[in-house]
LOFI-563657 format. One line per field, with one value per atom (N, C-alpha, C): atom name; x, y, z. Coordinates in steps of 0.05 Angstrom, whole numbers, plus 5000, padded with zeros to 4 digits. Example, Ala and Ser with C-alpha at 12.3 -4.5 7.8 and 13.67 -1.06 7.14 Angstrom:
residues 2
name <- (N/CA/C/N/CA/C)
east <- (5264/5246/5264/5257/5273/5258)
north <- (4886/4910/4934/4955/4979/5001)
up <- (5156/5156/5156/5142/5143/5157)
***
This chain:
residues 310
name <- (N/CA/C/N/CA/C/N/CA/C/N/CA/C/N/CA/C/N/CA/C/N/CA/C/N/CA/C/N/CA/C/N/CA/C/N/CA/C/N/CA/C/N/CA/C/N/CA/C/N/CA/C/N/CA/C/N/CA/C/N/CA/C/N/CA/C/N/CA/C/N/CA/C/N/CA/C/N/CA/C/N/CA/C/N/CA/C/N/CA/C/N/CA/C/N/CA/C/N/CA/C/N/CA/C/N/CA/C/N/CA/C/N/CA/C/N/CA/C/N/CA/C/N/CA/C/N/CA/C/N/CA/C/N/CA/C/N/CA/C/N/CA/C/N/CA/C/N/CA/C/N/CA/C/N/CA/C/N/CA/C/N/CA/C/N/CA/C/N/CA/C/N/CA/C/N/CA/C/N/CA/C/N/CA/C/N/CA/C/N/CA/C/N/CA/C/N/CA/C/N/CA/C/N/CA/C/N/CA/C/N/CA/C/N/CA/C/N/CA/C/N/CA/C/N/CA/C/N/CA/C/N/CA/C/N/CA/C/N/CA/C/N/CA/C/N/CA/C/N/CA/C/N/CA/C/N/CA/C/N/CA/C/N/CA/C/N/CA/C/N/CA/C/N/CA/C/N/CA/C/N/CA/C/N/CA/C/N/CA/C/N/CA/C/N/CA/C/N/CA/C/N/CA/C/N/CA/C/N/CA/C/N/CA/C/N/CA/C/N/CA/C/N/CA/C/N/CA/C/N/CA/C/N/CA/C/N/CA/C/N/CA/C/N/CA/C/N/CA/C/N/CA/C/N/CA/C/N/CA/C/N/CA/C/N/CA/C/N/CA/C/N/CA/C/N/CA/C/N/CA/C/N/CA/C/N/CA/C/N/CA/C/N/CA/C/N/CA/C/N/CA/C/N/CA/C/N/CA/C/N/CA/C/N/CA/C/N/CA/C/N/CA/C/N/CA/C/N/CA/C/N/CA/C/N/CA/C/N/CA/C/N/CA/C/N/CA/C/N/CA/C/N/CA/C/N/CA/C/N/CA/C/N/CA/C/N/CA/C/N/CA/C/N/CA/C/N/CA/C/N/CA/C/N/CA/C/N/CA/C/N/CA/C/N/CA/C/N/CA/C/N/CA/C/N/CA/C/N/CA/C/N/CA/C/N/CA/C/N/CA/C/N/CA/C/N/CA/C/N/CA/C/N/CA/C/N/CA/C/N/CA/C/N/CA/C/N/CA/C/N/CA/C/N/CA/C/N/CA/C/N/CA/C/N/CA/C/N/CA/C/N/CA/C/N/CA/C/N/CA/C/N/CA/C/N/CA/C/N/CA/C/N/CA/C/N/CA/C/N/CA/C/N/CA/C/N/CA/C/N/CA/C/N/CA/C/N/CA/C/N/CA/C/N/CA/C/N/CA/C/N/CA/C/N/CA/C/N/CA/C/N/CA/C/N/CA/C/N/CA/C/N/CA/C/N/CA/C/N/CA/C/N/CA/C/N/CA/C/N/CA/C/N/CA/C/N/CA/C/N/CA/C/N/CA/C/N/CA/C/N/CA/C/N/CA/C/N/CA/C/N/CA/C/N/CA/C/N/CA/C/N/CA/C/N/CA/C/N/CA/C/N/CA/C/N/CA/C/N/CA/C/N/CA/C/N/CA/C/N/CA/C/N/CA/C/N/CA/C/N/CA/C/N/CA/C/N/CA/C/N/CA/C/N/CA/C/N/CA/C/N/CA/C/N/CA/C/N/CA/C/N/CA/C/N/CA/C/N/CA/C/N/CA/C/N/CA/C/N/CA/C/N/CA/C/N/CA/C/N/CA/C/N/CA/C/N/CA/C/N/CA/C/N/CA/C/N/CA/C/N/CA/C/N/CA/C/N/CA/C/N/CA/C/N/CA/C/N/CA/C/N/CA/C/N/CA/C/N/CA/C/N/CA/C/N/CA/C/N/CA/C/N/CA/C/N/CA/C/N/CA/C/N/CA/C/N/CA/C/N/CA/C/N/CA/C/N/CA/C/N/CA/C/N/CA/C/N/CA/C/N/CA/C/N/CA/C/N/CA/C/N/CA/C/N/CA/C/N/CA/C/N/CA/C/N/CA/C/N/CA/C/N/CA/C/N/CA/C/N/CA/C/N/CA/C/N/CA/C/N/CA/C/N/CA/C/N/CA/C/N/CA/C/N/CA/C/N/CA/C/N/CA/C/N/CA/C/N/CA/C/N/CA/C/N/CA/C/N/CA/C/N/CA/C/N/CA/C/N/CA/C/N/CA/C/N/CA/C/N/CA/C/N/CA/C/N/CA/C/N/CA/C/N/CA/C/N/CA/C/N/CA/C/N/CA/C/N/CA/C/N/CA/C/N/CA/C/N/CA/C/N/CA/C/N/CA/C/N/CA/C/N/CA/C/N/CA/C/N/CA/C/N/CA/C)
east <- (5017/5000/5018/5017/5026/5017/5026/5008/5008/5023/5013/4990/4983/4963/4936/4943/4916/4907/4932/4935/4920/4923/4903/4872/4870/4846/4828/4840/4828/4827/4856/4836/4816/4820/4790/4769/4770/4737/4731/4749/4742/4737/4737/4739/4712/4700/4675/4655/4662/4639/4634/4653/4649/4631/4630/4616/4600/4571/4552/4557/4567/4561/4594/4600/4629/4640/4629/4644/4654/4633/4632/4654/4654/4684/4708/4710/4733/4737/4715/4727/4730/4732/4734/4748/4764/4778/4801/4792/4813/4830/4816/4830/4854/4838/4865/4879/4873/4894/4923/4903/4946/4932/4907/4911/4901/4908/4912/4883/4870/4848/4845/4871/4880/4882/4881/4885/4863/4828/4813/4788/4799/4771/4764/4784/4780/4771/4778/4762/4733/4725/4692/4685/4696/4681/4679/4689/4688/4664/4650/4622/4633/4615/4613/4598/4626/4617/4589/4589/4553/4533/4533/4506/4511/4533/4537/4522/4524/4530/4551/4558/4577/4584/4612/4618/4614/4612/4604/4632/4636/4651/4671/4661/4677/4694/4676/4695/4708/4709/4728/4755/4742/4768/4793/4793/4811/4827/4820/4827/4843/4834/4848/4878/4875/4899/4917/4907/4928/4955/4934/4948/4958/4956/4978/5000/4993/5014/5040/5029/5051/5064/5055/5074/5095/5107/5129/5115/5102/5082/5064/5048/5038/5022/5053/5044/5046/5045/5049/5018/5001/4978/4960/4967/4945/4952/4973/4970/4955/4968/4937/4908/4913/4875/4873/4881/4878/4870/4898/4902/4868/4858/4840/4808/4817/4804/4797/4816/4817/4805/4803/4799/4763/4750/4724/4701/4693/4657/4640/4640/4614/4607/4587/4582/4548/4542/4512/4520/4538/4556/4547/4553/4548/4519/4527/4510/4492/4512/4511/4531/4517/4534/4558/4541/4554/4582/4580/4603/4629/4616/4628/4639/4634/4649/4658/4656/4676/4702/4705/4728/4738/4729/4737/4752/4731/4750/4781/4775/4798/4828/4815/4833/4846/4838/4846/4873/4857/4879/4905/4896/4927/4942/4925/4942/4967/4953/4975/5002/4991/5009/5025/5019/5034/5051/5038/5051/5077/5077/5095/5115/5111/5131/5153/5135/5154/5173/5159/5175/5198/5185/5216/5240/5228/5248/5261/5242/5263/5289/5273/5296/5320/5314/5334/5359/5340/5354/5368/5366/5382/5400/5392/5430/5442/5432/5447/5468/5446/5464/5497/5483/5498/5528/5514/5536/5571/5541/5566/5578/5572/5586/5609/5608/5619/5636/5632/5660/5672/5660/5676/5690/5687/5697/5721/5720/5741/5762/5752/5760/5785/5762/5791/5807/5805/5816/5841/5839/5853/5875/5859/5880/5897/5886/5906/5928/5926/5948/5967/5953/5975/6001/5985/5991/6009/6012/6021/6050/6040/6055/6083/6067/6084/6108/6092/6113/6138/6127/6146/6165/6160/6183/6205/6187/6198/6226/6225/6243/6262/6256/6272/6303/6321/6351/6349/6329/6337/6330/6344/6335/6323/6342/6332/6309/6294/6261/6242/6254/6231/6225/6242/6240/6218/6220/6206/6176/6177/6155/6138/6154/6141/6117/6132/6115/6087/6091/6069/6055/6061/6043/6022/6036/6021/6009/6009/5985/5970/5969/5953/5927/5947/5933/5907/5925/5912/5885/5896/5870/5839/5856/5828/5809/5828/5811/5804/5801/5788/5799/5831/5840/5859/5845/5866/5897/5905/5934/5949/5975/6004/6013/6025/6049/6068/6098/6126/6116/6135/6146/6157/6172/6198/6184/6195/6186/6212/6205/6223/6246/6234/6270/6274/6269/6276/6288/6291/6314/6298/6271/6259/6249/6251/6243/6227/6197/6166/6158/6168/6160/6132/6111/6082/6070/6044/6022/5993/5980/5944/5941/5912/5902/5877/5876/5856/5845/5812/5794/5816/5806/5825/5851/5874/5892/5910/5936/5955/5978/5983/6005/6025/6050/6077/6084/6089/6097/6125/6149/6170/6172/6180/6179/6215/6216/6242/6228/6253/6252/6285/6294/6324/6331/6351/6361/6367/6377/6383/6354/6358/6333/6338/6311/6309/6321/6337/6331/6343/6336/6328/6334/6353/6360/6344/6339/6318/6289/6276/6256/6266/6284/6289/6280/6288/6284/6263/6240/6213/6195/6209/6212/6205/6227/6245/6214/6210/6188/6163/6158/6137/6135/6156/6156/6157/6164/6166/6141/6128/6095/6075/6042/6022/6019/6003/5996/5982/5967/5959/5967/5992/6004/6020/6022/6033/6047/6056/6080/6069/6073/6078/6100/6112/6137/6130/6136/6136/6161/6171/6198/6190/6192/6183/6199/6220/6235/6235/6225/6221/6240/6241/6261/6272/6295/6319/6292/6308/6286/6280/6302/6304/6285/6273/6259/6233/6218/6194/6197/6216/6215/6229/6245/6257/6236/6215/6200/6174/6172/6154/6164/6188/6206/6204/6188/6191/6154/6163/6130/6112/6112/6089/6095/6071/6068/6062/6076/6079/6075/6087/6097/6084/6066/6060/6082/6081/6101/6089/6092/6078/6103/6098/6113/6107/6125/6115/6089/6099/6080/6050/6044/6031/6012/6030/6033/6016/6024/6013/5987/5982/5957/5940/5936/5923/5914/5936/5937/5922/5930/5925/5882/5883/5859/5844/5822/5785/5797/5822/5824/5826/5816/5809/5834/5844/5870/5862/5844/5829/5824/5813/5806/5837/5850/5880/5890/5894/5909/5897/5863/5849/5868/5863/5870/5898/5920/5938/5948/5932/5939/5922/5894/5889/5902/5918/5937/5957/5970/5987/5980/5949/5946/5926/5921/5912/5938/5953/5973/6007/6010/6024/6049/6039/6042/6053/6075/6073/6075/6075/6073/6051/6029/6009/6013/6016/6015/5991/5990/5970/5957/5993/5973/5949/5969/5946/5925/5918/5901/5887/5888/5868/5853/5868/5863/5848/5850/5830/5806/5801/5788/5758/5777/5754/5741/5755/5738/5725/5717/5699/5681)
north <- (4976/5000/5025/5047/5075/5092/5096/5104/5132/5145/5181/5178/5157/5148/5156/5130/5137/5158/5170/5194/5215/5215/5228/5226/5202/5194/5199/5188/5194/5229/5244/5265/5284/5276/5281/5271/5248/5239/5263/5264/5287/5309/5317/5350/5344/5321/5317/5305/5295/5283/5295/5297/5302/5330/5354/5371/5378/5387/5390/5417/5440/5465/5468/5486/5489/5511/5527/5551/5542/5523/5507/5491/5467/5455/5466/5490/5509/5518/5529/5529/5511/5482/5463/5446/5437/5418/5438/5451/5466/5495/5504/5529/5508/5495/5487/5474/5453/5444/5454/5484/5496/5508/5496/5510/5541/5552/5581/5586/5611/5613/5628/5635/5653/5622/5598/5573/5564/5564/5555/5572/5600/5614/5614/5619/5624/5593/5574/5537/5534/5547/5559/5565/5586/5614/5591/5566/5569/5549/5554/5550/5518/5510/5483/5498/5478/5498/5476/5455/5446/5458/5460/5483/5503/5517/5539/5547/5518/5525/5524/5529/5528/5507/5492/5463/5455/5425/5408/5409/5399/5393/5375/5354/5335/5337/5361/5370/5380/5406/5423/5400/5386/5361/5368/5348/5342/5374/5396/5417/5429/5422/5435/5418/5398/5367/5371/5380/5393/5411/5433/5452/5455/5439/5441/5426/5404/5389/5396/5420/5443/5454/5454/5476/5456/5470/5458/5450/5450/5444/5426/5430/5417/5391/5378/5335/5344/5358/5363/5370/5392/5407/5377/5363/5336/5321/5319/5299/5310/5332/5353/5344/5348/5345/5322/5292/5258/5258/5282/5270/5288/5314/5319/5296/5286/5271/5246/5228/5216/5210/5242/5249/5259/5257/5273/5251/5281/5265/5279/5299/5321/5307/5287/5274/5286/5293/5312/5333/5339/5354/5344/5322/5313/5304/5306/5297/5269/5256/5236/5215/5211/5203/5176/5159/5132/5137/5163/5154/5178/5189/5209/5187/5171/5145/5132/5123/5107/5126/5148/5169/5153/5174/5169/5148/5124/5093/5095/5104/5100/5119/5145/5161/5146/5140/5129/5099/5094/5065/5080/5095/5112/5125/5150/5147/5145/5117/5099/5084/5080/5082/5101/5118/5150/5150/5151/5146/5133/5100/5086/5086/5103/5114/5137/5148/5178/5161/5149/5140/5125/5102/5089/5119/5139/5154/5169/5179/5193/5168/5144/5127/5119/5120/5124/5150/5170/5197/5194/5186/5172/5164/5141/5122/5137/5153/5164/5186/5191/5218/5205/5185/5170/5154/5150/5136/5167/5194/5206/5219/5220/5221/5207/5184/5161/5170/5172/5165/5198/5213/5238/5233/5220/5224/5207/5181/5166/5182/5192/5216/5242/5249/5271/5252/5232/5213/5202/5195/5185/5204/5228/5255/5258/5262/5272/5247/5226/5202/5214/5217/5228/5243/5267/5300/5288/5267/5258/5248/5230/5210/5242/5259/5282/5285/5307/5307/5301/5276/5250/5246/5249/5250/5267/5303/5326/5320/5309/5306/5283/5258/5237/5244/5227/5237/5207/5198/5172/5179/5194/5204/5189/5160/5140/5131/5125/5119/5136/5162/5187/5191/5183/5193/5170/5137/5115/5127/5129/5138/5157/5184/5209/5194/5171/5163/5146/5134/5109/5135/5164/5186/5190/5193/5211/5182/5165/5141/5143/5144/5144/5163/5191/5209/5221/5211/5208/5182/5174/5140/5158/5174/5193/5205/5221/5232/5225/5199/5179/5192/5188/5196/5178/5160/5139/5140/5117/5128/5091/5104/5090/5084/5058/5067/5070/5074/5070/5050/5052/5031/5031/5012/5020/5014/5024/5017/5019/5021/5011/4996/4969/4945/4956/4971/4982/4999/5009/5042/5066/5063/5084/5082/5094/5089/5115/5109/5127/5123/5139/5148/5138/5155/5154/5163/5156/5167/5167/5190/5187/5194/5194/5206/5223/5248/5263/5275/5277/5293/5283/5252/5241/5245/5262/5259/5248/5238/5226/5241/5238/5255/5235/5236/5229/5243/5237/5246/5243/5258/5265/5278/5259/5263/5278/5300/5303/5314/5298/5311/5323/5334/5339/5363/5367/5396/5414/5406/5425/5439/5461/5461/5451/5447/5425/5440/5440/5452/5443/5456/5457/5422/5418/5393/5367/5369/5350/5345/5370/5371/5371/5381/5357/5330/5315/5290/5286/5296/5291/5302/5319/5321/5302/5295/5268/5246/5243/5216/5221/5251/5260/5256/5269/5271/5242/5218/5197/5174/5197/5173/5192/5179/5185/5217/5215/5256/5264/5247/5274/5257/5261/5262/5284/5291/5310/5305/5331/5315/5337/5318/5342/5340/5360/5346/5356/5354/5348/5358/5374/5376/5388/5373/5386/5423/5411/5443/5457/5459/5476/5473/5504/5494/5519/5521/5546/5567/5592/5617/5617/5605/5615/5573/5560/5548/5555/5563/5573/5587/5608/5621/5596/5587/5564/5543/5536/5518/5533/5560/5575/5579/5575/5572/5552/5527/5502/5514/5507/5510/5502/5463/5458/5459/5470/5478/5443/5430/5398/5404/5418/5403/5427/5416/5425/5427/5448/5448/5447/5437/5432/5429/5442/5434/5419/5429/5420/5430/5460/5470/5465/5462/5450/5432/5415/5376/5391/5395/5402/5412/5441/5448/5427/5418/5392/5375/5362/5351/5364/5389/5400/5415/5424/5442/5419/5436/5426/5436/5444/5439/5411/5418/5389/5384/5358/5355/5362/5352/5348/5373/5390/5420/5437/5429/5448/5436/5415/5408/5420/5415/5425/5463/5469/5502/5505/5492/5492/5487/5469/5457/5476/5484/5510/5538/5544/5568/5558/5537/5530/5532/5523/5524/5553/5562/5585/5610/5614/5640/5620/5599/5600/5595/5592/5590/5570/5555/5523/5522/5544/5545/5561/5552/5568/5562/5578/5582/5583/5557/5554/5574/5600/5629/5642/5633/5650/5638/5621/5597/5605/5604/5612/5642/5661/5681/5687/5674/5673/5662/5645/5622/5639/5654/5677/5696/5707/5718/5716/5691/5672/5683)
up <- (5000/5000/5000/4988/4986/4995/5034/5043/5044/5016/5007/4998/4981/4962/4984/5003/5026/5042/5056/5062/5048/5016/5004/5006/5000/4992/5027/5045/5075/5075/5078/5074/5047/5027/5011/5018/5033/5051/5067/5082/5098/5095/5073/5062/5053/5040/5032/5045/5069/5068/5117/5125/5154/5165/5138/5147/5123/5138/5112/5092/5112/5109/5106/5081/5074/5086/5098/5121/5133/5149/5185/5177/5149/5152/5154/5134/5138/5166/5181/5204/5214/5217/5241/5227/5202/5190/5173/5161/5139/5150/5162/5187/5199/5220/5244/5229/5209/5202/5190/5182/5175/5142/5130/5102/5102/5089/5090/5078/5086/5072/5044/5037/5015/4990/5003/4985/4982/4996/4995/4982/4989/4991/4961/4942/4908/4903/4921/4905/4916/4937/4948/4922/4917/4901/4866/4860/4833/4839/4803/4790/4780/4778/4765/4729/4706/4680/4671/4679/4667/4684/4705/4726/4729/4729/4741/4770/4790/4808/4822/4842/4859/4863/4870/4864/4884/4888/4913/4925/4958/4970/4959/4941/4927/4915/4897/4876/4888/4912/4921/4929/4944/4959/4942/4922/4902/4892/4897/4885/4905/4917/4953/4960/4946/4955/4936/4912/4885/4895/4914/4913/4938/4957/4982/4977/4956/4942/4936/4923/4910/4929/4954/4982/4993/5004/5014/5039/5053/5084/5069/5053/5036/5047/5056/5067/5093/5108/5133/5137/5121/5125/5125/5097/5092/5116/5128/5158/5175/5183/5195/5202/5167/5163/5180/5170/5180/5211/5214/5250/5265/5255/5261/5255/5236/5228/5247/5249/5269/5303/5306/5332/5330/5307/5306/5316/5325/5343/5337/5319/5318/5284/5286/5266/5254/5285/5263/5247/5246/5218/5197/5190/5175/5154/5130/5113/5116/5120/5120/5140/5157/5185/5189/5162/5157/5148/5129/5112/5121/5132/5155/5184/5194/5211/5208/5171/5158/5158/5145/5144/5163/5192/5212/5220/5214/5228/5207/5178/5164/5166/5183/5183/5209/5227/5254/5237/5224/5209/5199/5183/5171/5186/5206/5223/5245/5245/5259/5245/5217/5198/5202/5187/5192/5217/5246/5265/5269/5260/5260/5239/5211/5195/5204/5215/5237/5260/5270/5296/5275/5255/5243/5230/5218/5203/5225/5255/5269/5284/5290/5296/5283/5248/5228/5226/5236/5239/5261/5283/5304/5302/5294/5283/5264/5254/5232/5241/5255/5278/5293/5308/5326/5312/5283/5270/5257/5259/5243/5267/5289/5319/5319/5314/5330/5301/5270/5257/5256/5270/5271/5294/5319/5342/5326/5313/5308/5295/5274/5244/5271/5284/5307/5325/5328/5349/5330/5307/5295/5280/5281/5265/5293/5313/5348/5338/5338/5336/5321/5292/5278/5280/5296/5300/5329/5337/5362/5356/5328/5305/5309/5289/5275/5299/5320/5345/5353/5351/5372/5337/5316/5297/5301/5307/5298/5323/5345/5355/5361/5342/5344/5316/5335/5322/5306/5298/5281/5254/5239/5217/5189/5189/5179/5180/5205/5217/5208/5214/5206/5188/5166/5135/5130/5143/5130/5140/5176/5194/5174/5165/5147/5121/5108/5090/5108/5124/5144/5145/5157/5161/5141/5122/5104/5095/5088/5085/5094/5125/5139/5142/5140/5136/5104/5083/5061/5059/5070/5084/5102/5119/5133/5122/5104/5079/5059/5063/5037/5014/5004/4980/4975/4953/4943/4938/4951/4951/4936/4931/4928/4940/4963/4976/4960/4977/4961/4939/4917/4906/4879/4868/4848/4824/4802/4773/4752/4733/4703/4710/4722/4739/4761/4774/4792/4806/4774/4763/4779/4789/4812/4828/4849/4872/4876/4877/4886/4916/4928/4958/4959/4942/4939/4915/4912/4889/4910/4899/4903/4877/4880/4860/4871/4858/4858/4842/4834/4810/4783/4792/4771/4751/4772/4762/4780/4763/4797/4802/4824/4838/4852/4845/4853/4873/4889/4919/4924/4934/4940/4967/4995/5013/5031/5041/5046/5086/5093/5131/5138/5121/5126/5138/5153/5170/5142/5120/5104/5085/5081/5055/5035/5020/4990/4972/4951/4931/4917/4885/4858/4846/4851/4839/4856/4877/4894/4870/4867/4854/4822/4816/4782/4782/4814/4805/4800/4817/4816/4790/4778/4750/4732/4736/4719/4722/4746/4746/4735/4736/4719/4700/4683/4652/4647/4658/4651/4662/4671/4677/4651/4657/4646/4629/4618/4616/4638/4654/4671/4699/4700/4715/4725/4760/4774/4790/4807/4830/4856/4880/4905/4921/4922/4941/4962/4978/5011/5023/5035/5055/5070/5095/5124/5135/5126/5133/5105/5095/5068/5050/5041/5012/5006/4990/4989/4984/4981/4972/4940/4915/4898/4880/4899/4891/4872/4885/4874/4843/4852/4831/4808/4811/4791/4774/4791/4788/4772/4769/4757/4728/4726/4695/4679/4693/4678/4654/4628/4617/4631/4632/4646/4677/4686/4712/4731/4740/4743/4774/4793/4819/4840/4860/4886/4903/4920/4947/4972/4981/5018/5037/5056/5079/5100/5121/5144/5157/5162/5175/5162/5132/5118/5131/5138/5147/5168/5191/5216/5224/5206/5208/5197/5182/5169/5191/5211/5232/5258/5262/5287/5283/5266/5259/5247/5236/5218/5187/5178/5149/5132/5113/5103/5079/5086/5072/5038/5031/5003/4991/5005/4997/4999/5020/5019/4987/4980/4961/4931/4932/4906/4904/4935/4921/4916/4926/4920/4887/4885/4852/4838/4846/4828/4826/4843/4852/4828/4832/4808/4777/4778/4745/4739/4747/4748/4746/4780/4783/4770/4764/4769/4778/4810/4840/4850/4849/4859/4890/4911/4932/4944/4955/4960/4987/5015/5037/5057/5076/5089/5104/5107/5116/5099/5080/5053/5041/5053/5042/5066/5091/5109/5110/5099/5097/5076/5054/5032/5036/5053/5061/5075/5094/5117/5097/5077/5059/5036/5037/5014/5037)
***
């Protein structure tokens, strides 16, 4: 059963058949229930075109159900009607008393229908609630690890560990944000060695991870170059170095024609970790700063500050 279908049809009984006199129903069914009288009074007022009388209740029903249809309250007003319906005892109202108690017994059936649809969708809305609690509490519980992860790197002297640890990070982290990823791993015989790949808005990105006391530069990011020009077409690169990179990077990397390689840092890494920015959205504007200005370094200052005035 389709119980909009009934819902209808129970309240058009009602609109036709519970009160004799069409004022008196408007006041006692179509008022409280919520329909406006700016929606009823012009379906009163029309003629029937074979008598040119005034139309029966019947006809009105159906004309009245059209057009709350169309409101956004609309299924809210027709429950209305039911639930008033349900509850009625002033049956010398009626025309006809039989079919005015039938309503009745039927609106009482639906309902309870009705009833037990609400109770299932707010209990649905429940778990639903409860479920995105529980994977957000996991989602910040599992970023603090991270951002705990980071830390406890930024000060270990095993520089060998941290560089492997730096990549387990960013897996991890790219895993949170549901963005398909690469681990390490070598290609053409084994002539390269790929830190990482994801992919995003279907293109992929080669990843170049550095945690070194010195700054990165220019020839670090040739290599990552190099693995570019030698994968797919829409293929990209991000490199990664926690302590940044010489000054005369950027500008170097804005000389190459195609605009290939993102820069992220640390401090990058961190806010990601520590704050509600979303790894996914930092990276889209970064790579649009690139193919748009440019830019292969877009700054999480400046990315936040652009951010407040959107």
């Amino acid at each position: 059963m389709d119980l909009r279908i009934e819902e209808r049809r129970v309240a058009n009984e009602a609109i036709a058949t519970l009160v004799n006199i069409k004022s008196t129903m408007a006041d006692m069914l179509l008022k409280p229930a919520g329909v406006p009288e700016s929606l009823f009074q012009p379906i009163f007022k029309q003629r029937d075109p074979n008598t040119n009388q005034p139309i029966s209740k019947r006809q009105i029903a159906p004309l009245i159900l059209d057009a709350l249809e169309k409101r956004v309250d609309g299924k809210e007003i027709i429950r209305n009607i039911i639930r008033i319906t349900a509850r009625w005892n002033n049956f010398y109202l009626a025309k006809d008393e039989f079919l005015a108690r039938a309503t009745v017994q039927k609106a009482q059936e639906i309902l309870k229908e009705v009833e037990d649809e609400e109770k299932e969708i707010l209990l649905q809305k429940e778990i639903e609630t409860r479920k995105r609690d529980e994977e957000r509490y996991q989602f910040i519980k599992q970023r603090q690890l991270l951002l705990q992860m980071f830390d406890d790197l930024s000060i270990s002297e095993d520089y060998q560990k941290r560089g492997y640890l730096l990549q387990h990070l960013l897996d991890q982290l790219f895993r949170l944000f549901e963005i398909p990823i690469a681990r390490s791993f070598t290609r053409n015989e084994g002539g390269e060695q790929i830190d990482g790949a994801f992919r995003l808005e279907g293109w992929h990105y080669l990843v170049e991870c550095r945690w070194r006391a010195k700054l990165a530069n220019i020839r670090e990011l040739d290599g990552l170059k190099g693995q570019i020009d030698r994968s797919g077409k829409q293929t990209m690169g991000l490199f990664l170095s926690i302590n940044g990179w010489s000054e005369n990077v950027p500008n170097l990397l804005k000389q190459n024609p195609d605009k290939s390689i993102v820069l992220m840092e640390g401090y990058d890494l961190r806010c990601v970790l520590s704050t509600d920015i979303d790894l996914r959205e930092l990276l889209m504007a970064k790579i649009e700063k690139l193919k748009l200005e440019s830019e292969p370094y877009y700054s999480i200052r400046q990315y936040l500050v652009d951010r407040n005035l959107d």
